[in-house]
SETIKOL-628891 format. One record per residue (C-alpha): residue number from 1; x, z, y; residue in three letters. Coordinates in nm, 4 decimals. Layout:
residues N
- pos u w v code
- NUM X Z Y Ala
...
***
This chain:
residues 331
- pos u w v code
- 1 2.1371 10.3164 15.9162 Unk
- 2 1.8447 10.3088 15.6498 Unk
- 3 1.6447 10.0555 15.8156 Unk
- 4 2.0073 9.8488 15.8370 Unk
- 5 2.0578 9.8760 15.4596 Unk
- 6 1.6290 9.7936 15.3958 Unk
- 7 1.6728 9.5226 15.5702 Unk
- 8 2.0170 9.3885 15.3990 Unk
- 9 1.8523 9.4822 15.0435 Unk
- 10 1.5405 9.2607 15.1180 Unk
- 11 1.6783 8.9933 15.3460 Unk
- 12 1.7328 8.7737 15.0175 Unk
- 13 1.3848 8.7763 14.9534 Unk
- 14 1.2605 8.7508 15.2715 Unk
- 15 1.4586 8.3917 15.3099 Unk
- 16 1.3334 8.2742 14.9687 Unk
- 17 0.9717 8.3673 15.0647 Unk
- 18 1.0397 8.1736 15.4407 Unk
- 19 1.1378 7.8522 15.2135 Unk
- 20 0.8208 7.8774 15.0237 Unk
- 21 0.6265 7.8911 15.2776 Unk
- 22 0.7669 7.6150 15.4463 Unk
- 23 0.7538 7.3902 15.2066 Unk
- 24 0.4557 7.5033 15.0454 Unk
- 25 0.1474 7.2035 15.1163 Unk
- 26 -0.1399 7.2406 14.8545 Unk
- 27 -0.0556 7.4341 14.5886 Unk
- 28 -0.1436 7.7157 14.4723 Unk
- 29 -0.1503 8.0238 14.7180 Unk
- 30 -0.2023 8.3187 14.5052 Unk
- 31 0.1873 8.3087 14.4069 Unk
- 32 0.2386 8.3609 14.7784 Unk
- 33 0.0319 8.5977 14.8331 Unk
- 34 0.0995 8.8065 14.5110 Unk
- 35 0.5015 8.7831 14.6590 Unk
- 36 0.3330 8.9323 15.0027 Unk
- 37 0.1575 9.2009 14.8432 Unk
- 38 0.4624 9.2804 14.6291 Unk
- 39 0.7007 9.3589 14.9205 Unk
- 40 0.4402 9.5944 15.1060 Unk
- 41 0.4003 9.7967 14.8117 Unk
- 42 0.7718 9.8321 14.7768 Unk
- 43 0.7887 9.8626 15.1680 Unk
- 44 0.5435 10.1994 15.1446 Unk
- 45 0.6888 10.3340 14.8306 Unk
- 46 1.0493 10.3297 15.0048 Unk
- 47 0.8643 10.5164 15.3533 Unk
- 48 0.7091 10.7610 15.0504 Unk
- 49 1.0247 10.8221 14.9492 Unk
- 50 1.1778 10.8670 15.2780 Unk
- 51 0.9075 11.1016 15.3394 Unk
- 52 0.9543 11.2936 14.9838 Unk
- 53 1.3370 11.3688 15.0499 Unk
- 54 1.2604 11.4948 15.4190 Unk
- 55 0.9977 11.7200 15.2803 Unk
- 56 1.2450 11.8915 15.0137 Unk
- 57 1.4406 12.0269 15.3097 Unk
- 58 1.1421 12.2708 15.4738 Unk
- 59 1.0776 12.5781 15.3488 Unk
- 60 0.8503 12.6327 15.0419 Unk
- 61 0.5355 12.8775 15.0768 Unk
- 62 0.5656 13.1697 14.8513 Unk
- 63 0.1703 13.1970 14.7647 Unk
- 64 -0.1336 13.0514 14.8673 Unk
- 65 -0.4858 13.1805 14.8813 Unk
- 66 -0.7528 12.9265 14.6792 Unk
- 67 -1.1262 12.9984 14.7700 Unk
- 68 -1.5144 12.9133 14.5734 Unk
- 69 -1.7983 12.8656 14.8179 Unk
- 70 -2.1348 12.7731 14.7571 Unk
- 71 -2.2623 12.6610 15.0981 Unk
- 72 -2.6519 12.6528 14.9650 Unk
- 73 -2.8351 12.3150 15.0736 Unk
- 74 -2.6070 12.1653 15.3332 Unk
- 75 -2.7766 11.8907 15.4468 Unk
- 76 -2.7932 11.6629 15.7445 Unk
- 77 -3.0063 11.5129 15.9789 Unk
- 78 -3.1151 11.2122 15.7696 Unk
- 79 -3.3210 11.1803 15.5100 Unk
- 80 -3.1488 10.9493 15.2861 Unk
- 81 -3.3593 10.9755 14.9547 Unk
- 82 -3.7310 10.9222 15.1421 Unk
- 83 -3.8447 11.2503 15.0393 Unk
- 84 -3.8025 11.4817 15.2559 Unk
- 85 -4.1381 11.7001 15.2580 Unk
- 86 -4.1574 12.0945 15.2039 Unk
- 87 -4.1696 12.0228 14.8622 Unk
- 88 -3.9000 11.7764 14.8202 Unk
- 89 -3.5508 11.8798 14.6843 Unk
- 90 -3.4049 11.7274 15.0086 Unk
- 91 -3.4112 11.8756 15.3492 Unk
- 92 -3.4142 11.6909 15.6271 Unk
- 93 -3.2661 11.9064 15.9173 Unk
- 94 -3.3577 11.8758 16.2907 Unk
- 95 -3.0118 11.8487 16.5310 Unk
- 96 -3.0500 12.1773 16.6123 Unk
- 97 -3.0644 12.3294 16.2371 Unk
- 98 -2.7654 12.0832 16.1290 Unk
- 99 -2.5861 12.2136 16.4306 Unk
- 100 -2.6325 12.5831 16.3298 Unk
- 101 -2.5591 12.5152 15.9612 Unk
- 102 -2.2028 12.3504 16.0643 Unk
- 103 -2.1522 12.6552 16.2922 Unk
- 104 -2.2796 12.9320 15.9738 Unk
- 105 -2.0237 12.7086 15.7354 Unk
- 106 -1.7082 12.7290 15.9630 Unk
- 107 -1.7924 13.1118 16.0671 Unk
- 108 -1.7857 13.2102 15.6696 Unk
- 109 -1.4729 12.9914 15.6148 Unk
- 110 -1.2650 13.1703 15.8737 Unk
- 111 -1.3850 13.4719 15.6909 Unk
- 112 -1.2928 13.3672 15.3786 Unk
- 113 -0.9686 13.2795 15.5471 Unk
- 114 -0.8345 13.0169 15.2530 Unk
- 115 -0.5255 12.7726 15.2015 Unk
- 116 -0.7962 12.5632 15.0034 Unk
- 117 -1.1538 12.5854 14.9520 Unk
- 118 -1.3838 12.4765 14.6635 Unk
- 119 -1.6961 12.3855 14.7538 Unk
- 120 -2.0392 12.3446 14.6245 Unk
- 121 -2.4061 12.1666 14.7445 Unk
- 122 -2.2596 11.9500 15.0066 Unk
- 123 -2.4646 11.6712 15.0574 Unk
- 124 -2.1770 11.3675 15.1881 Unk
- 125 -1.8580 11.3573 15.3365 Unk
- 126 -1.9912 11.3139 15.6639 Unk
- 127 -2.0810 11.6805 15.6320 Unk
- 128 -1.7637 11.7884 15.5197 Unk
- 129 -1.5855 11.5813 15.8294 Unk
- 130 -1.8488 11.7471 16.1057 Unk
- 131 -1.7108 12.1136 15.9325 Unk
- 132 -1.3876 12.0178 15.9769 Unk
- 133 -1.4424 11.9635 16.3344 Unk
- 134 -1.6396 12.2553 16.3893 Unk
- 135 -1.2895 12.4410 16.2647 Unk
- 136 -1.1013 12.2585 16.4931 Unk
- 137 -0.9180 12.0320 16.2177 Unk
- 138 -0.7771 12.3920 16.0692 Unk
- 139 -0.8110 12.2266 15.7157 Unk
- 140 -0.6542 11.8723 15.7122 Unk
- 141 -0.7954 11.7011 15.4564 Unk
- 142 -1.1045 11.7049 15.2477 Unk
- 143 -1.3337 11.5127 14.9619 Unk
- 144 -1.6533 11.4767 14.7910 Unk
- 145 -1.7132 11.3823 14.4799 Unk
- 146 -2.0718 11.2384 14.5086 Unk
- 147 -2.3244 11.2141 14.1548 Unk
- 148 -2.6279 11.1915 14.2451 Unk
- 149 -2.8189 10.9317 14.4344 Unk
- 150 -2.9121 10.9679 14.7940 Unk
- 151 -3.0002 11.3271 14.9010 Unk
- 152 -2.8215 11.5018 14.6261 Unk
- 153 -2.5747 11.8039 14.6807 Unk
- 154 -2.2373 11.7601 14.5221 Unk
- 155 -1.9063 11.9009 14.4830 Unk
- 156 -1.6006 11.9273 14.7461 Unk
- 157 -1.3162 12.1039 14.8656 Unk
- 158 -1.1392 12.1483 15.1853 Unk
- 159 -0.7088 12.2246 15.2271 Unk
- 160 -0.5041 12.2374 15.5027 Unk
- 161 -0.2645 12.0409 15.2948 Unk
- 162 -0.2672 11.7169 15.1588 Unk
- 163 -0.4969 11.5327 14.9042 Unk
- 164 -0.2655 11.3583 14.6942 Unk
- 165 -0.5405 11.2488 14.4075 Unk
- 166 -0.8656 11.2729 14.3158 Unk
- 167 -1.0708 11.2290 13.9718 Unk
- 168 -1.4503 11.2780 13.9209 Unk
- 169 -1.5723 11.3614 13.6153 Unk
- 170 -1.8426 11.1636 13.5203 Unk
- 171 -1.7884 11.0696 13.1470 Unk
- 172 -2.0460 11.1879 12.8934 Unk
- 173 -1.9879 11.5228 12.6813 Unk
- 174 -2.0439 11.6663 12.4089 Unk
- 175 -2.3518 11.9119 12.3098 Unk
- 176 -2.2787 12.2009 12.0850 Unk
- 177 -2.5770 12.1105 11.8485 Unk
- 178 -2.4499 11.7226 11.8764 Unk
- 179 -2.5467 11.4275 12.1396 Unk
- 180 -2.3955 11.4479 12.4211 Unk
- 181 -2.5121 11.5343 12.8257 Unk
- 182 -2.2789 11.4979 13.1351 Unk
- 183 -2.1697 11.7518 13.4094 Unk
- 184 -2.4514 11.8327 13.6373 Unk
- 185 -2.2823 11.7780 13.9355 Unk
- 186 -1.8999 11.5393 13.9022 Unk
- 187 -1.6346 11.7291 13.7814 Unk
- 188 -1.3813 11.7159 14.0924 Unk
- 189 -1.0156 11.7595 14.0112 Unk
- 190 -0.8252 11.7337 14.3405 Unk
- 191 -0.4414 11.7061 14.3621 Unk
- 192 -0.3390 11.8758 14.6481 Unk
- 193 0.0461 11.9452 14.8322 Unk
- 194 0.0624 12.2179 15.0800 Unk
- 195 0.3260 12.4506 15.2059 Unk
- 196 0.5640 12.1547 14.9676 Unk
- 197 0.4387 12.2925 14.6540 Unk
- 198 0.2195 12.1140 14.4064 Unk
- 199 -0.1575 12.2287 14.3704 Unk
- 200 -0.4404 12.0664 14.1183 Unk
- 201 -0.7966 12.2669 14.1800 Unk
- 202 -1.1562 12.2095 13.9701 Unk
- 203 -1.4420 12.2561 14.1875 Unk
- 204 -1.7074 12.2944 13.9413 Unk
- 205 -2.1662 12.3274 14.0156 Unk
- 206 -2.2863 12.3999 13.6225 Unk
- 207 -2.6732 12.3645 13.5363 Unk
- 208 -2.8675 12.6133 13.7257 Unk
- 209 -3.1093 12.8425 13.5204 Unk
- 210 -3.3602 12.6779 13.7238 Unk
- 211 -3.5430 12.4827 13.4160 Unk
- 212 -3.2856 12.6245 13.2312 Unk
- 213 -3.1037 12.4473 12.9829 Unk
- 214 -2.8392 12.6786 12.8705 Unk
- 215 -2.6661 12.4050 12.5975 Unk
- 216 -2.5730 12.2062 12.9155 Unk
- 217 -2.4134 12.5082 13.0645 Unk
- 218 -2.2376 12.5380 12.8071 Unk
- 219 -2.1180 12.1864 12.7128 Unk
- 220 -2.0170 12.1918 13.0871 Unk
- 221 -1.7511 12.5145 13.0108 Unk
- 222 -1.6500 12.3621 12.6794 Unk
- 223 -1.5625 11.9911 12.8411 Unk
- 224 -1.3988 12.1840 13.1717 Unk
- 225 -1.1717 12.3609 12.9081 Unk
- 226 -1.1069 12.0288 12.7699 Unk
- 227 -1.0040 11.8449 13.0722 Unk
- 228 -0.8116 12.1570 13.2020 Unk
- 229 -0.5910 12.2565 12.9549 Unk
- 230 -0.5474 11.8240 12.9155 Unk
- 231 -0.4256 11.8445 13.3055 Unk
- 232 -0.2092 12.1753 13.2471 Unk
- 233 -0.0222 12.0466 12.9760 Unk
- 234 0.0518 11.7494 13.1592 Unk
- 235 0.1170 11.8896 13.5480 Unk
- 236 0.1975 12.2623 13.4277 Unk
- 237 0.5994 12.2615 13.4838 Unk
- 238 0.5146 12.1472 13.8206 Unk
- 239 0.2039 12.2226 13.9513 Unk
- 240 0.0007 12.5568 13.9797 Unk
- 241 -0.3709 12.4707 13.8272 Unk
- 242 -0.6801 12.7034 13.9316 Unk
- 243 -1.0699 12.6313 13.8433 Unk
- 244 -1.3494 12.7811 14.0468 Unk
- 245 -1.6851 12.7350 14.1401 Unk
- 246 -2.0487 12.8034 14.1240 Unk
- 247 -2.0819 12.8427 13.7398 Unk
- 248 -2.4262 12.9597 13.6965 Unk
- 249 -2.3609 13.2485 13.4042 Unk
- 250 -2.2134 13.5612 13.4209 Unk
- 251 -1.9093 13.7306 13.2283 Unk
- 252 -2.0402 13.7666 12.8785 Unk
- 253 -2.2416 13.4756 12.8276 Unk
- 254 -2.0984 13.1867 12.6782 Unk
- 255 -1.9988 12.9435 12.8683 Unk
- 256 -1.7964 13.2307 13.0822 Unk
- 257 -1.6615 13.2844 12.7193 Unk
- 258 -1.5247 12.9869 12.6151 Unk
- 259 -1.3483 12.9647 12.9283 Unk
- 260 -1.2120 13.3667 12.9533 Unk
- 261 -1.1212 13.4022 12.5557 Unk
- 262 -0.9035 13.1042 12.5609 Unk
- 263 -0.5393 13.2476 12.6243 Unk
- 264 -0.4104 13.0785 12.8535 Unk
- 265 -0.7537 13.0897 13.1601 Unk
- 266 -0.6937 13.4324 13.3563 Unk
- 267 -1.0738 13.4809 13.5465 Unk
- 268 -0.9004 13.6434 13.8293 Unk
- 269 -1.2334 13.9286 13.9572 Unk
- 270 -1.2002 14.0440 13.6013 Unk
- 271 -0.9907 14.3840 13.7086 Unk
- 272 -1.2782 14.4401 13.9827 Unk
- 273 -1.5620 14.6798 13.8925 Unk
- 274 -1.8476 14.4827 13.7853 Unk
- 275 -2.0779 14.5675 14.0830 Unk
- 276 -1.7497 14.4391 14.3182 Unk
- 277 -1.7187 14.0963 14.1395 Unk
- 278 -2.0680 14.0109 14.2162 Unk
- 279 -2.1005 13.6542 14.4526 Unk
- 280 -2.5371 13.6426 14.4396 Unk
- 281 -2.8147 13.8640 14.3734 Unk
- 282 -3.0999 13.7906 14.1142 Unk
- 283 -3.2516 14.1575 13.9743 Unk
- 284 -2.9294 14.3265 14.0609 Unk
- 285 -2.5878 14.1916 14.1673 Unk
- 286 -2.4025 13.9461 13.9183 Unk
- 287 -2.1274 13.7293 13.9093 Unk
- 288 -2.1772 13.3554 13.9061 Unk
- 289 -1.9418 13.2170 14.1342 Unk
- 290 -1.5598 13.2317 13.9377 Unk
- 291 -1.2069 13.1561 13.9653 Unk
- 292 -1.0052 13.1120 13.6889 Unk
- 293 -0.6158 13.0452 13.6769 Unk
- 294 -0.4733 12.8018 13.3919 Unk
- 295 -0.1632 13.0604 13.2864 Unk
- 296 0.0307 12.7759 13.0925 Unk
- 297 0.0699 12.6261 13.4947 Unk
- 298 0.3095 12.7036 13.7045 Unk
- 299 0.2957 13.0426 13.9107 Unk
- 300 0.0741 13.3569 13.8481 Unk
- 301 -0.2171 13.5232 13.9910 Unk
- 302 -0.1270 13.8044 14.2010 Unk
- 303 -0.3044 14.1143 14.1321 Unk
- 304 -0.5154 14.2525 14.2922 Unk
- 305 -0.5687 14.0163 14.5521 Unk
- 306 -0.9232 13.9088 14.4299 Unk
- 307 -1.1737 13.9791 14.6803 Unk
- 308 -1.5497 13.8637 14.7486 Unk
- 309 -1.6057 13.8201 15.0876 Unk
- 310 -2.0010 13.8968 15.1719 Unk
- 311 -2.2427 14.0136 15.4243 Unk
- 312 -2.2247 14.4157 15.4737 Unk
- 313 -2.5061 14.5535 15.2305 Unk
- 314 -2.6137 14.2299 15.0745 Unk
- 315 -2.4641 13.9338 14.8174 Unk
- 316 -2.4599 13.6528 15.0267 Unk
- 317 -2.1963 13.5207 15.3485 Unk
- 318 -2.3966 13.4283 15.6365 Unk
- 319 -2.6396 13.0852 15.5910 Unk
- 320 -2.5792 13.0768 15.2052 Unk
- 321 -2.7549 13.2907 14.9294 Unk
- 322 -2.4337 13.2868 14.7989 Unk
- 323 -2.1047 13.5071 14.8391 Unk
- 324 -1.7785 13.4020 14.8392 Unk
- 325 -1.4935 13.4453 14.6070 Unk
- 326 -1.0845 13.4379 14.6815 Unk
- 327 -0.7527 13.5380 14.5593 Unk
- 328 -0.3894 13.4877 14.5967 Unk
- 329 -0.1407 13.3329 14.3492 Unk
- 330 0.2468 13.3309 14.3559 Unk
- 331 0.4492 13.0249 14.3094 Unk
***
């Protein structure tokens, strides 16, 4: 009955655009083909909708479980920058070492056992789409936002929902002592639906204190804060908002600061004992790898569901020198 009464409400145009096409002989054709273009946009926003009011009928999920990995250099087989020696930031893996890193990946994600997972030092999306094979298309959808030039490791995350939008990032920002830098690695804001509920994650890579430069760092937390409570105050009433990633600074410094003092950022590991919170190990165990829930979203962290998932006796989850951090919010 639906496709009856589509095809009633655009039979007028459809006879109006068969006239001008039939008597159309050297004018110009970018009037017809704006009219074309036109009518399959309206065509896919009427299947959207279609699609929309089926989807209000299935059951909502109650929570979902948002994950932060770093997966530490994962790299493929090709060297795409040219520089691929022992002491070249790029590695160059044999099949066999790619094939083992996939393998490492996918074994630490089904022990992180996520809804979504943020994601850091991926090298392309032809990584993340040999992962998602290797985990037999459990997560359904995935993207990188790409920086750097060839051979560079960037930001991602993986759902088993659907990736409804993506931003990256890129713009310049502010230094506290004036100029301005830019994030280290893009920015990635991901809109996400899963379980019919309304998602937007940060996955975030801040300067590394290798050649530190701890202004960056923290120009990084003040322009995340920015951009966050920007997309909260916009999405909030409908959408549950969480930032994680691979920060680089621990609770106290302060770029972990300016993002736990503001009111309305929850960092979710803070009711762990400090030595529990810990995601890497660098003289002693500390905590560099964070998730943080925007409170003026929708939904709530659920406490004490905020766990770090390492390797028995040691700070890091199988092939990465990095542990991994989840938790479960309510809707």
């Amino acid at each position: 009955m639906k496709k009856i009464l589509f095809f009633v409400s655009v039979f007028p145009f459809l006879i109006s655009l068969f006239l001008c096409s039939c008597s159309f002989k050297g004018g110009d054709i970018s009037d017809l083909q704006e009219q074309l273009e036109q009518f399959e946009y309206v065509e896919y926003q009427d299947d959207f909708d279609q699609e929309e009011r089926s989807d209000q009928t299935e059951e909502k999920i109650s929570e979902i479980v948002i994950a932060t990995y770093n997966t530490e250099l994962f790299f493929d087989i090709v060297c795409d920058s040219g520089y691929c020696s022992k002491n070249d930031f790029e590695k160059q893996l044999t099949v066999k070492e790619y094939s083992k890193k996939i393998k490492d990946i996918a074994d630490a994600i089904k022990l992180i056992d996520a809804d979504i997972v943020l994601l850091q030092e991926v090298e392309k999306q032809s990584c993340l789409d040999d992962l998602i094979e290797e985990l037999d298309f459990l997560y359904t959808d995935s993207y990188l936002a790409q920086k750097g030039g060839p051979g560079s490791i960037n930001t991602a995350v993986i759902t088993k929902g659907q990736i409804l939008l993506t931003k990256k990032h890129l713009d310049p920002i502010p230094l506290p002592q004036g100029g301005t830098t830019s994030f280290t690695r893009a920015f990635l804001e991901a809109e996400i639906n899963y379980g019919n509920r309304n998602i937007i994650v940060f996955s975030a890579h801040f300067k590394s204190k290798f050649n530190d430069d701890p202004d960056r760092r923290l120009a990084e937390a003040e322009a995340a804060l920015k951009i966050i409570m920007e997309s909260a105050s916009i999405n909030g009433d409908t959408h549950l908002v969480v930032l994680g990633g691979d920060l680089n600074d621990t609770p106290g410094s302060p770029p972990i600061d300016t993002l736990e003092k503001s009111p309305m950022l929850l960092r979710v590991a803070s009711e762990l004992p400090e030595e529990d919170q810990a995601t890497y190990w660098y003289d002693g165990p500390i905590a560099i790898d964070h998730l943080f829930h925007i409170q003026n979203g929708r939904g709530s962290y659920k406490k004490g569901s905020a766990e770090v998932i390492r390797d028995h006796g040691a700070y890091t989850l199988i092939s990465s020198d990095h542990a991994a951090l989840k938790a479960t919010f309510i809707f």
